[in-house]
ZAKOL-621354 format. One record per residue (C-alpha): residue number from 1; x, y, z; chain. Coordinates in nm, 4 decimals. Last residue first. Example, Ala and Ser with C-alpha at 12.3 -4.5 7.8 and 13.67 -1.06 7.14 Angstrom:
ZAKOL-621354
REC|2|1.3670|-0.1060|0.7140|A
REC|1|1.2300|-0.4500|0.7800|A
***
This chain:
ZAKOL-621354
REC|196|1.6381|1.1937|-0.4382|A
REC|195|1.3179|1.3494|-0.6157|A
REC|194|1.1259|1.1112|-0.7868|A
REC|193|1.0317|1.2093|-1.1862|A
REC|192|1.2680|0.9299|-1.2915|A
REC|191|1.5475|1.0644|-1.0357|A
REC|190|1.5705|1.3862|-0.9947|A
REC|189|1.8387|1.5747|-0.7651|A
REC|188|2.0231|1.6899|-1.1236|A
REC|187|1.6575|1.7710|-1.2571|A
REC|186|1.4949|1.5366|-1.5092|A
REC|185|1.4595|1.4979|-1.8476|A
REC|184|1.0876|1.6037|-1.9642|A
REC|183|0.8314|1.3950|-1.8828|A
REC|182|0.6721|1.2040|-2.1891|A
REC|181|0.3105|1.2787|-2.2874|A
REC|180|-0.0024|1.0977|-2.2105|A
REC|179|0.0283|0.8183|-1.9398|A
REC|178|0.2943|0.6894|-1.7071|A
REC|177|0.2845|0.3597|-1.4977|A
REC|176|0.4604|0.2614|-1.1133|A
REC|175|0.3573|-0.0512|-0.9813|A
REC|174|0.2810|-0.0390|-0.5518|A
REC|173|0.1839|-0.3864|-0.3438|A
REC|172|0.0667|-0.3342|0.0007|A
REC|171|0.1587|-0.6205|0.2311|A
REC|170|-0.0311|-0.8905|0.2824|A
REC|169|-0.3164|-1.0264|0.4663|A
REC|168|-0.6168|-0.7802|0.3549|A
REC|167|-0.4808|-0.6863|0.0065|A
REC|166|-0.4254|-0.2919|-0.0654|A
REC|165|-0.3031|-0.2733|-0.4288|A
REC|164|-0.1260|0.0720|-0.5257|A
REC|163|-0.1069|0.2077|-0.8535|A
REC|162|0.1257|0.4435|-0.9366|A
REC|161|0.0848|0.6355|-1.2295|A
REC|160|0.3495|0.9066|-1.3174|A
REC|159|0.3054|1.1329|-1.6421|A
REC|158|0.2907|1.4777|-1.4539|A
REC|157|0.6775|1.5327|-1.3370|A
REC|156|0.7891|1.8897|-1.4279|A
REC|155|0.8740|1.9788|-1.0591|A
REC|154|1.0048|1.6213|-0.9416|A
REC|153|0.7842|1.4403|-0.7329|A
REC|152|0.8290|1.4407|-0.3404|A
REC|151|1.0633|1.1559|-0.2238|A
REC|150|0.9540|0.7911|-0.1241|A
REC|149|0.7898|0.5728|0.1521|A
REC|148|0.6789|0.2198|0.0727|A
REC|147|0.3409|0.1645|0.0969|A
REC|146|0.1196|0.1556|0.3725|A
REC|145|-0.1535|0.3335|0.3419|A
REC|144|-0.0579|0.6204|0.4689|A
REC|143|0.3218|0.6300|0.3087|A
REC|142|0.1423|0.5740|-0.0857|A
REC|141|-0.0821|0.9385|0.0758|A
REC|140|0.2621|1.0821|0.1690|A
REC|139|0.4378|1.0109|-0.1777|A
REC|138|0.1121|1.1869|-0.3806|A
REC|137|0.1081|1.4906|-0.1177|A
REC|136|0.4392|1.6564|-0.2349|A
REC|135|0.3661|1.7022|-0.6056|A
REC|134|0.0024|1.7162|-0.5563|A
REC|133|-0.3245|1.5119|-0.5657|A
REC|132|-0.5574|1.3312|-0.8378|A
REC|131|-0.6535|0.9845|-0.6236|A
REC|130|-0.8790|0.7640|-0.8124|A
REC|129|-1.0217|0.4882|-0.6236|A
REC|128|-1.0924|0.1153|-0.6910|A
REC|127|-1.3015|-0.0225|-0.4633|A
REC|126|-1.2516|-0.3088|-0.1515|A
REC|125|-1.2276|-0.0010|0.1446|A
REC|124|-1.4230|0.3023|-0.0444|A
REC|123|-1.5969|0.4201|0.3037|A
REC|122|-1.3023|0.3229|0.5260|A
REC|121|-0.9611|0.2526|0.4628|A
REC|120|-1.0235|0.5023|0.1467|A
REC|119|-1.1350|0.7947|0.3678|A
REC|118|-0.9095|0.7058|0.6547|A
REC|117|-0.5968|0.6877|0.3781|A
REC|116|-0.6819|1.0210|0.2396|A
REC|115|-0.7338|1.2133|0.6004|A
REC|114|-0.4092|1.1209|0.6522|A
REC|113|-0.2091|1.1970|0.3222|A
REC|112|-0.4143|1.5672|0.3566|A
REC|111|-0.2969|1.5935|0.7485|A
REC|110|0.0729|1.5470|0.5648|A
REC|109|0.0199|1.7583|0.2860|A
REC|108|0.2864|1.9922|0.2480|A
REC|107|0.0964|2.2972|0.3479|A
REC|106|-0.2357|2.2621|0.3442|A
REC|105|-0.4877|1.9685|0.1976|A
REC|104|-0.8608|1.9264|0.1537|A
REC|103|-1.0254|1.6517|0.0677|A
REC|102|-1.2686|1.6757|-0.2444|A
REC|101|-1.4945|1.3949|-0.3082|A
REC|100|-1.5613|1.3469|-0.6853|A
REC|99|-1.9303|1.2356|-0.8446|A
REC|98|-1.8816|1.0169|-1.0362|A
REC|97|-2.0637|0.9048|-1.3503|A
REC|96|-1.8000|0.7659|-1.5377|A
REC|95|-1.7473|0.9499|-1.8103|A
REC|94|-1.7669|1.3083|-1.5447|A
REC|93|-1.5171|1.1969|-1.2984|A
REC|92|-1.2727|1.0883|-1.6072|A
REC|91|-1.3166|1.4277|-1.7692|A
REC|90|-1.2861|1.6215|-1.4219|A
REC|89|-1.0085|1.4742|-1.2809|A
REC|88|-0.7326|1.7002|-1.4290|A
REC|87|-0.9590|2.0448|-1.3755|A
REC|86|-1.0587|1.9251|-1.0096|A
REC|85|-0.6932|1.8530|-0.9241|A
REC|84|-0.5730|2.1779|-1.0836|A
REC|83|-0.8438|2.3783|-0.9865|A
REC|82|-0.7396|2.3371|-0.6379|A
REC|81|-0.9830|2.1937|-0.3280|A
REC|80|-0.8410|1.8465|-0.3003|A
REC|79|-0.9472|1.5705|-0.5205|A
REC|78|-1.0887|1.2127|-0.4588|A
REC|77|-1.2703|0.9952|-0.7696|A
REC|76|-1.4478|0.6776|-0.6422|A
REC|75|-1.5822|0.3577|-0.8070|A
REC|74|-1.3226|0.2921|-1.1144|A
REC|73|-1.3435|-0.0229|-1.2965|A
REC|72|-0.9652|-0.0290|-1.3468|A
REC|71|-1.0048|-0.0786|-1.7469|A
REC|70|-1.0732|0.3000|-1.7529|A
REC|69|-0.7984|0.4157|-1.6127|A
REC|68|-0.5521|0.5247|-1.8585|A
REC|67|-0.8154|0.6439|-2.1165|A
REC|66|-0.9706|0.8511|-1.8446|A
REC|65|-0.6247|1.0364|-1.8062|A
REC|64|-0.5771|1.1195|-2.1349|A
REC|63|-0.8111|1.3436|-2.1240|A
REC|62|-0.6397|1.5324|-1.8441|A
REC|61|-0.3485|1.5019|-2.0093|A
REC|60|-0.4534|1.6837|-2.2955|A
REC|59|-0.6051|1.9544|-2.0631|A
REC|58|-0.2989|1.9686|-1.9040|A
REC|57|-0.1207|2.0642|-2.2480|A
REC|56|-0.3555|2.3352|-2.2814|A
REC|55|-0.2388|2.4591|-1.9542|A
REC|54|-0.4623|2.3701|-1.6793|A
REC|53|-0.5964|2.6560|-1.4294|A
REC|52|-0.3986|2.8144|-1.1532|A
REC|51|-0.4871|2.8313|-0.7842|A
REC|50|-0.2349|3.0536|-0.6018|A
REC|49|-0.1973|3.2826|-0.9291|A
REC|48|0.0637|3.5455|-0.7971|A
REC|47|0.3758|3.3751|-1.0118|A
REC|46|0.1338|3.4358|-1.3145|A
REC|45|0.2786|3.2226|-1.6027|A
REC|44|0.2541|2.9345|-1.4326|A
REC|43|-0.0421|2.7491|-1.5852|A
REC|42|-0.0910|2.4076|-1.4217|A
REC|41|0.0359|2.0615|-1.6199|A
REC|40|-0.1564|1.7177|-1.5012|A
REC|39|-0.2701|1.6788|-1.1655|A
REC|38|-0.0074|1.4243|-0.9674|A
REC|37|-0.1558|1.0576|-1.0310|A
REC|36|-0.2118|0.8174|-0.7734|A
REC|35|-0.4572|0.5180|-0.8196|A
REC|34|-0.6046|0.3127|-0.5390|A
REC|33|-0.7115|-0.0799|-0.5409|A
REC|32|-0.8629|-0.2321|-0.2599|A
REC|31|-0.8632|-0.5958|-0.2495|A
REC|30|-1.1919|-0.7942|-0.1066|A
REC|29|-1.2088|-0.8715|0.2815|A
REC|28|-1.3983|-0.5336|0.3291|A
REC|27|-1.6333|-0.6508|0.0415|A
REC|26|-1.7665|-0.3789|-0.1669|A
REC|25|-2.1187|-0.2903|-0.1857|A
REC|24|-2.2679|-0.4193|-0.5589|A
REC|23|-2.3778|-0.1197|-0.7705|A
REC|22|-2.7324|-0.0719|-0.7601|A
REC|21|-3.0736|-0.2453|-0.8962|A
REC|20|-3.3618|-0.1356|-0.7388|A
REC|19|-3.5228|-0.4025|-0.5842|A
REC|18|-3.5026|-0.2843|-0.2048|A
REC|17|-3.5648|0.0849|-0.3031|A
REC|16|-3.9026|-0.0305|-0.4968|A
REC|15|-3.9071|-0.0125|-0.7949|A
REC|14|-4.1582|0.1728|-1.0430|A
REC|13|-4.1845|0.0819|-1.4215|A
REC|12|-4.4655|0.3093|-1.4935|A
REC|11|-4.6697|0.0508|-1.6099|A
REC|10|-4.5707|-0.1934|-1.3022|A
REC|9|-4.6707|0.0844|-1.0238|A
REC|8|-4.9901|0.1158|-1.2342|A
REC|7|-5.1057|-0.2288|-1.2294|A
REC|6|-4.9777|-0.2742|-0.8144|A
REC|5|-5.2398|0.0629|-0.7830|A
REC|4|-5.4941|-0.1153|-0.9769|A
REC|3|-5.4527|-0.4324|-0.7799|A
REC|2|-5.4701|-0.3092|-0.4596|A
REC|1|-5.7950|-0.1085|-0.5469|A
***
């Protein structure tokens, strides 16, 4: 009888849960990498719309936005709770298989940068995540973990990248990239999409 039912559990290609093949756990002593973009471009052509779609030029970004990260080996996708967030992360979440978290945020973002950095100290410490936040709440999530602190982005700033290595022993190391299309020039208080 024990041998038919070990026959049949090899036919149908069972495993059990300590075989199964998973992604490796993360080492808390390994490098965490985290990626910062600001969602790509929202609709504004209702001033009442609190949570606007993607223009069609989002959605490019959007795309785009895969394409930018995919040589990162991406393990975890965060959001908040707007469409523009979900909408931008939503093509990358989906090719790679993942399954977004969604942190809310309020006001200018500060509980948000918080909650962020405890999330990624934490359950994705030694992964590479994907933050897709705001205008204000991208500089205060690089502040909570460490990196150097820095002014809001600029209104019609969407092509920033920063990317933001977390090494146990050293301090945090940020590089600033773009992807998809060029910002426009910025404001007279705007400095490289960074406001001054």
């Amino acid at each position: 009888m024990r041998r038919w039912f070990l026959l049949l559990m090899l036919m149908f290609g069972f495993q059990s849960p300590l075989v199964a093949q998973r992604r490796p756990a993360a080492s808390r002593s390994a490098a965490t990498r985290v990626i910062l973009v600001r969602h790509a471009e929202k609709r504004t052509d209702n001033p009442l719309e609190l949570n606007p779609h993607l223009t069609a030029e989002g959605q490019v970004r959007a795309s785009q936005l895969f394409h930018a990260v995919k040589g990162y080996d991406v393990r975890a996708v965060i959001i908040t709770q707007f469409r523009r967030t979900r909408e931008t992360a939503a093509f990358t979440a989906e090719s790679l298989g993942i399954q977004p978290v969604v942190v809310r945020t309020q006001g200018k973002g500060n509980r948000n940068a918080t909650d962020i950095a405890r999330l990624i100290r934490g359950r994705f410490a030694g992964q590479t995540v994907l933050v897709v936040g705001h205008q204000t709440t991208i500089p205060r999530i690089i502040r909570a973990l460490g990196g150097p602190q820095m002014g809001d982005l600029c209104k019609e700033a969407y092509s920033n990248v920063f990317v933001l290595e977390l090494r146990p022993n050293a301090a945090p190391a940020l590089t600033r990239l773009h992807y998809g299309a060029a910002d426009p020039p910025d404001d007279e208080d705007c400095v490289a999409g960074i406001r001054q």
